[in-house]
C-alpha positions in Angstrom: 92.2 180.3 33.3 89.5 179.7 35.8 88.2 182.4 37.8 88.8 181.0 41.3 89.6 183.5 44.1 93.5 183.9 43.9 95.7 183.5 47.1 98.2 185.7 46.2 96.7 188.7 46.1 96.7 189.0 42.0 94.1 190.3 40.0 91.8 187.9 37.7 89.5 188.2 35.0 85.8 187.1 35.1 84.5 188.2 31.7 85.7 187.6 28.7 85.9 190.9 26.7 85.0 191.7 23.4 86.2 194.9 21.7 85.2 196.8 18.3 89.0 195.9 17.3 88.7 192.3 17.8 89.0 189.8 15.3 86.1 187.8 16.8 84.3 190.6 17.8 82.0 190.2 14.6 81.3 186.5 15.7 80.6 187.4 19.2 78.5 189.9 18.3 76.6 187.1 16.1 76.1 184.7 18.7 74.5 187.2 21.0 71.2 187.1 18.0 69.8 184.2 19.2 66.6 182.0 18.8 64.8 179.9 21.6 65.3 176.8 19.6 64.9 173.3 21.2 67.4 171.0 21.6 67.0 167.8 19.5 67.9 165.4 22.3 65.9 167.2 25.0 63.1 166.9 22.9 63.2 163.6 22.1 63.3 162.9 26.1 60.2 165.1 26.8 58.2 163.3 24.0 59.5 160.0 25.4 58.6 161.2 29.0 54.4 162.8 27.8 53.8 159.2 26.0 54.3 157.7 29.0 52.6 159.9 31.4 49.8 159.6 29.1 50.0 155.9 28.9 50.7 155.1 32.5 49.3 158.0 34.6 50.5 158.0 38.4 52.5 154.9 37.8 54.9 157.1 35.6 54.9 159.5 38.1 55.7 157.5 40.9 58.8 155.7 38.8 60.1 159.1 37.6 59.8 160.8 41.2 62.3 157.7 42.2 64.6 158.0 38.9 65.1 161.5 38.9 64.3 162.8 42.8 65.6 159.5 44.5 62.2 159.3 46.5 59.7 156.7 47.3 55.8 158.4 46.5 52.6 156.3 45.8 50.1 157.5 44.0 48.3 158.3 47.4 51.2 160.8 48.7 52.0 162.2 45.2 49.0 165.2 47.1 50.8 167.3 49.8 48.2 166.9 53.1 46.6 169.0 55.4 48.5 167.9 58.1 51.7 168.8 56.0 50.8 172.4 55.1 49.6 172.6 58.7 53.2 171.6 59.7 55.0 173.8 57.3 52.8 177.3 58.6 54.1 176.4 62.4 57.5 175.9 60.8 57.9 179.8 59.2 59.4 182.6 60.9 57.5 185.6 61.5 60.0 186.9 59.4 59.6 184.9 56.1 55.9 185.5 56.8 56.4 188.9 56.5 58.4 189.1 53.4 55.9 187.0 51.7 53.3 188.9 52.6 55.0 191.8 52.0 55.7 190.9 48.0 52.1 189.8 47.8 50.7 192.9 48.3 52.6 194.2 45.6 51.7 191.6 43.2 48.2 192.2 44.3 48.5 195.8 43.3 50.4 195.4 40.3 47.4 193.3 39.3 45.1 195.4 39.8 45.9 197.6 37.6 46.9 195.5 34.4 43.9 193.6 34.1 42.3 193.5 31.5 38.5 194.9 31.7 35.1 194.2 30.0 34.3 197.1 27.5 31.4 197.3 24.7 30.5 200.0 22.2 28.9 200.4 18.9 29.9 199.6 15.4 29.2 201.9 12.1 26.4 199.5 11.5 24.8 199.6 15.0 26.3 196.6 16.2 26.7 196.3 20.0 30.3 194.7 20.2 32.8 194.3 23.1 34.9 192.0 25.3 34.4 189.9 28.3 37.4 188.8 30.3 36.9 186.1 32.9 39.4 184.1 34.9 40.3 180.8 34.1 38.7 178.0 36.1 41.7 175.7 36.5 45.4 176.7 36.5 48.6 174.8 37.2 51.4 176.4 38.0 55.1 174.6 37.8 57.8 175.5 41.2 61.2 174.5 40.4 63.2 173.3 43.7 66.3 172.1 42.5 69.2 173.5 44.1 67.0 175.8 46.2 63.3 176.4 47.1 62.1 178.8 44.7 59.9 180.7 47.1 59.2 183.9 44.9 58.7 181.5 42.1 55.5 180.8 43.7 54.5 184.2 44.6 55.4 185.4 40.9 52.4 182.7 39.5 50.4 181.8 42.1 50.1 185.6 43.1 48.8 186.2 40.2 46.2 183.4 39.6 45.2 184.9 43.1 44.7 188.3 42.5 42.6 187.8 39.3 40.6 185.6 41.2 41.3 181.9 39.6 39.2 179.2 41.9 41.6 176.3 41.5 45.7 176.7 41.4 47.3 173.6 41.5 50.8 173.7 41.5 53.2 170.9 41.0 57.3 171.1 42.6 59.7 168.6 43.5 60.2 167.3 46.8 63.3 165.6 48.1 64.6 162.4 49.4 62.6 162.1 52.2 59.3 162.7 50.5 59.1 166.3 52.0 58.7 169.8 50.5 60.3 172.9 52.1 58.3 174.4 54.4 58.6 178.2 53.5 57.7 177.0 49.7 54.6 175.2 51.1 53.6 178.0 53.1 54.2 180.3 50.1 52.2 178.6 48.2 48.9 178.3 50.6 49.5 182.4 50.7 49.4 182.5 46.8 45.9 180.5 46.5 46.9 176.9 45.7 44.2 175.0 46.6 46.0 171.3 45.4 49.8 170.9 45.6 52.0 167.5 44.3 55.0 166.3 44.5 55.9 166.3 40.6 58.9 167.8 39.2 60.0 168.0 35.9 58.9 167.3 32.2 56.4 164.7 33.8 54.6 167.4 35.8 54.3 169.3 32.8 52.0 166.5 31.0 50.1 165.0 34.1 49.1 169.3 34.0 48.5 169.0 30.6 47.1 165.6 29.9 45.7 164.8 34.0 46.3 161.3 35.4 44.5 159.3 37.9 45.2 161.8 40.3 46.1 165.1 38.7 43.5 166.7 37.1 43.9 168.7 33.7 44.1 172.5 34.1 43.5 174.9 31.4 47.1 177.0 31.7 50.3 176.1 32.8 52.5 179.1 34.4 55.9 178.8 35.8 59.8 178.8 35.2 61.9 175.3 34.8 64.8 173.8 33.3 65.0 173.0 29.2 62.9 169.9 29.9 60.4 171.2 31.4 60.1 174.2 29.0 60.2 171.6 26.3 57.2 170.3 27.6 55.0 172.9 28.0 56.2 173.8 24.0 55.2 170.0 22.9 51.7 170.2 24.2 50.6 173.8 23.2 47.2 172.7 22.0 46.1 169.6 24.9 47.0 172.8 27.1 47.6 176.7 26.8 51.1 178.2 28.3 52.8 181.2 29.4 55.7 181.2 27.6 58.8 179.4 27.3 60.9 180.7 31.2 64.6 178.8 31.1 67.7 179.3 33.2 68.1 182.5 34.2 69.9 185.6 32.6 70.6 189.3 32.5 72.5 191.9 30.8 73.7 195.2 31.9 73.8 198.3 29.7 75.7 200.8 30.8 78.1 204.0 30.3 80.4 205.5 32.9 77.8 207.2 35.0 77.3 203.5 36.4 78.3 203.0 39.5 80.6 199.9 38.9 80.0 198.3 42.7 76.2 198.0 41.7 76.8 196.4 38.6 79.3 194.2 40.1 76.8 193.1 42.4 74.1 192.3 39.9 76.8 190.3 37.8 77.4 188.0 41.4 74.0 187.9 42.2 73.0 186.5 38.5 76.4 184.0 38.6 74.8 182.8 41.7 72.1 181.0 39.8 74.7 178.5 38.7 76.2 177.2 35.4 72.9 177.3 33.5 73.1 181.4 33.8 73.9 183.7 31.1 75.6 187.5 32.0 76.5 189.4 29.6 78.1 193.4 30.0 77.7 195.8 27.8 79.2 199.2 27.7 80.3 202.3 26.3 83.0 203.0 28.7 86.2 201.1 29.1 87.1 202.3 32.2 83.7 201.0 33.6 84.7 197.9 32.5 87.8 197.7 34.6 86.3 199.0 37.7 83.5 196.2 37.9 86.4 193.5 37.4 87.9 194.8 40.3 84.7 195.2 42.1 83.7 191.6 41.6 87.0 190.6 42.9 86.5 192.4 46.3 83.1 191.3 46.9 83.6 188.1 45.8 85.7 187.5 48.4 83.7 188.5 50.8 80.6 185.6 49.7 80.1 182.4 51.1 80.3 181.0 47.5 82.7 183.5 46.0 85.3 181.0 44.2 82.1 179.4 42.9 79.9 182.2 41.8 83.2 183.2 39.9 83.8 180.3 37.9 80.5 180.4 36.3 81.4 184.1 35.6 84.3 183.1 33.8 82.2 180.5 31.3 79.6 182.1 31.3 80.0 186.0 31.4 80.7 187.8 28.2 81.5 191.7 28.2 81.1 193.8 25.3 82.5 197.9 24.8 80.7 199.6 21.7 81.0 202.6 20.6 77.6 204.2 21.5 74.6 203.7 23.2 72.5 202.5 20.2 74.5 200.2 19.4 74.3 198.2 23.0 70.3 199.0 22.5 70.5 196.8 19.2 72.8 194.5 20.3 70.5 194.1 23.8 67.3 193.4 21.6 69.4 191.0 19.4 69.8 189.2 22.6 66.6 189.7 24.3 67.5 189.3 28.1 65.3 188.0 30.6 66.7 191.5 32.5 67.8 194.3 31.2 70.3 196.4 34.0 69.9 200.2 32.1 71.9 202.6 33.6 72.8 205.7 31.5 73.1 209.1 32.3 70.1 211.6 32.5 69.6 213.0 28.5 69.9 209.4 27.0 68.0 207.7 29.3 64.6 208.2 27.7 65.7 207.3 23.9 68.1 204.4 25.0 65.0 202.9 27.1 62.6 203.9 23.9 64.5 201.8 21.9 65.1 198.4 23.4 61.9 196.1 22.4 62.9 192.4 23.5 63.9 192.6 27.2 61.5 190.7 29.9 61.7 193.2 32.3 64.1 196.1 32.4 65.8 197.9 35.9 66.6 201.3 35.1 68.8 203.5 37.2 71.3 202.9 39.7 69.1 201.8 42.4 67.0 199.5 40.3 68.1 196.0 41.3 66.8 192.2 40.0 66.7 191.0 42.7 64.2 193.3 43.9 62.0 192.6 40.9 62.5 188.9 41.6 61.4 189.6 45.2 59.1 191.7 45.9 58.3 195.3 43.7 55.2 193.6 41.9 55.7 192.4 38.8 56.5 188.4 37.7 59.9 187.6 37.4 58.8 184.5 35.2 60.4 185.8 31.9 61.2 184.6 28.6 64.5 183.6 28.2 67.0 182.2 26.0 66.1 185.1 23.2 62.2 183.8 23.6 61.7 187.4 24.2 61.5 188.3 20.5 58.4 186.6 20.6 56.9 186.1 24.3 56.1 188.8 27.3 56.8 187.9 30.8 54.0 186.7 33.3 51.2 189.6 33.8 47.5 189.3 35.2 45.6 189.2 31.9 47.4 185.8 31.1 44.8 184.5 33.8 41.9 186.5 32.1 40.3 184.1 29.4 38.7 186.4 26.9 35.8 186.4 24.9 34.6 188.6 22.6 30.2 189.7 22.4 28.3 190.7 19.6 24.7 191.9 20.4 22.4 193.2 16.8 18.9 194.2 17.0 17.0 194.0 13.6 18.4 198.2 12.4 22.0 196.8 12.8 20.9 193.7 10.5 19.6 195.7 7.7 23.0 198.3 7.8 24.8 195.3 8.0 23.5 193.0 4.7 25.1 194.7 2.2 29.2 194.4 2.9 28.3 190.7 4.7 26.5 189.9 1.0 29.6 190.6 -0.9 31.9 188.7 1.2 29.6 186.1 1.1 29.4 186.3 -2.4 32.9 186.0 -2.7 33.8 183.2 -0.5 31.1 181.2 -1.8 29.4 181.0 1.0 25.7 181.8 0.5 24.2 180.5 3.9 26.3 182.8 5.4 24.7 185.8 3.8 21.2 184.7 3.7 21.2 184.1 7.7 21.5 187.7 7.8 18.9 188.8 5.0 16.1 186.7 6.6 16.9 188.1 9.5 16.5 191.9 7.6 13.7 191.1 5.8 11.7 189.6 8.9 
């Protein structure tokens, strides 16, 4: 049955529940191991979509802004203006000032102190070798704005490309109808450092990026979150451009045992359900009485949200609970999923070894008071994570992503002569003579 609010006063059931006793619980349990694998119809579209782009520049822009955004650009408005980011910084509250400024400290301190940094030292054969890290000149980073202005979304990139010092952000996000972009994203996104911003959504914005146009220039990187076409798109043209990682709908799971406290979970479970259709929530738990007091928590506070019927519909297609029988087993079933976030809270002595052994999560909130929505927010690091079990093989935004490094080899004529004789053989091996003899001559000089 769907998960609407009942107005009889019965009871309802948002999750469906999967127990070691099951006769599907094996095939759940499968289905949870997944692999970010691209859907052969989406691709087809993207690849469709970057010809053209590629072929027609802003003129496939401007006919995809009015196909897909049902607004009227040129290829002189496709650029946000002055006088528009003017506008939009009279338009914010003190308030949403405040809260931006507020998360963009934290980014800039979170920065701070996961960069990367230059190092050099010396090799066994006197070699001076080391590493450089520099930021990249010319970043685009991608806002979705679909149902809502992704505000943090632009803090969570930008913020970054900001903090490591990147000269030129350009960011690309939808605008709607009326040619217009929200104003707290605009002013979000002069905060973060953009120093170009168009009106580009979508799988399109992802080549122009990649591939420039008349009036986009290529950047280096593209950063940011979007829906399976746009994450498509940033996977086809790995190679014209380099990526983050592959960010989807959003997702979280919750691993917990009965010292959870089952209004908090509820909440994250609403709060992720909020996100729409495209979400994934999963629960999983060692403690079936936990189970039944979040159902009944998500009933009362359900009722008590604006979008309450809503938010529980998607919970009921799209939020799967699982009880197992220990704590290891919902670690190996979490890193069989990989979840953009990982909700941990388990009591004190298992804490340490259930956190040690979950590898694939994007960001993990351990504890009771540990919230997404604050890591979305504001405590400092991105909330642009893999998703859709891309986890197993990509990280989640961080500062060194901005940091283009390059490695330095510095020899003086001792470190030649140590060096000839292992450099010889492999030469000798590989059939490569040139190689070694530009290292004798310079030993015998």
């Amino acid at each position: 049955m769907m998960c609407a609010l009942p107005q009889d006063g019965s009871r309802f059931l948002c999750m469906k529940i999967y127990r070691e006793t099951d006769e599907d619980y094996d095939v759940a349990l499968s289905r949870m191991d997944r692999r970010a694998v691209p859907d052969r119809n989406v691709r087809e579209t993207v690849e469709k979509i970057i010809a053209d782009v590629e072929a027609r520049g802003d003129e496939a822009l401007v006919d995809y802004a009015e196909r897909f955004d049902h607004v009227h650009l040129t290829p002189d408005t496709l650029r946000v203006t002055d006088e528009e980011l003017q506008e939009a910084r009279a338009a914010v509250s003190d308030e949403v000032k405040a809260a931006i400024e507020a998360s963009l400290h934290n980014i800039a301190y979170f920065s701070k102190n996961s960069m990367r940094q230059d190092w050099s030292g010396v090799n066994a054969q006197g070699c001076e070798v080391g590493e450089r890290f520099v930021p990249y000149r010319r970043v685009g980073i991608y806002v979705p704005a679909g149902k809502a202005p992704l505000v943090s979304s632009a803090l969570m990139t930008g913020g970054f490309a900001l903090a490591v010092g990147v000269p030129e952000i350009v960011a690309v996000s939808p605008c709607g109808p009326d040619g217009k972009m929200n104003p707290a994203l605009l002013y979000a996104l002069q905060e973060a450092g953009a120093t170009e911003i168009y009106k580009v959504g979508g799988a399109q914005a992802v080549a122009a990026l990649a591939l420039g146009t008349e009036t986009i220039k290529p950047v280096e990187k593209i950063f940011g979150p979007g829906n399976r076409f746009v994450v498509e798109a940033k996977r086809q043209l790995v190679g014209a451009v380099s990526i983050d990682l592959l960010p989807g709908p959003s997702e979280v799971m919750v691993l917990a045992d009965e010292t959870a406290n089952p209004a908090f979970v509820a909440a994250d479970l609403l709060a992720q359900a909020e996100h729409g259709p495209d979400s994934v929530i999963v629960m999983v738990t060692t403690s079936s009485s936990l189970l039944e007091k979040v159902e009944e928590e998500i009933e009362k506070q359900a009722a008590t949200l604006n979008r309450g019927a809503y938010i529980c519909e998607v919970l009921d297609e799209h939020a799967f609970g699982f009880l197992v029988p220990t704590l290891k087993d919902g670690a190996k079933l979490a890193n069989a999923f990989a979840p953009e976030h990982l909700v941990l809270v388990v009591n004190e002595e298992d804490e340490e070894e259930t956190l040690a052994g979950i590898h694939t999560a994007g960001a993990i909130y351990v504890g009771n008071y540990s919230t997404v929505a604050c890591g979305d927010f504001l405590a400092g690091p991105s909330h642009t994570l893999p998703t859709g079990g891309s986890g197993k093989s990509f990280s989640g935004i961080r500062a060194d992503q901005f940091q283009r490094r390059t490695s330095i080899v510095r020899m003086d004529k001792a470190a030649a002569e140590r060096s000839v004789p292992f450099v010889k053989v492999f030469a000798e091996v590989e059939g490569l003579d040139a190689h070694g003899r530009s290292l004798e001559l310079r030993a015998e000089s």
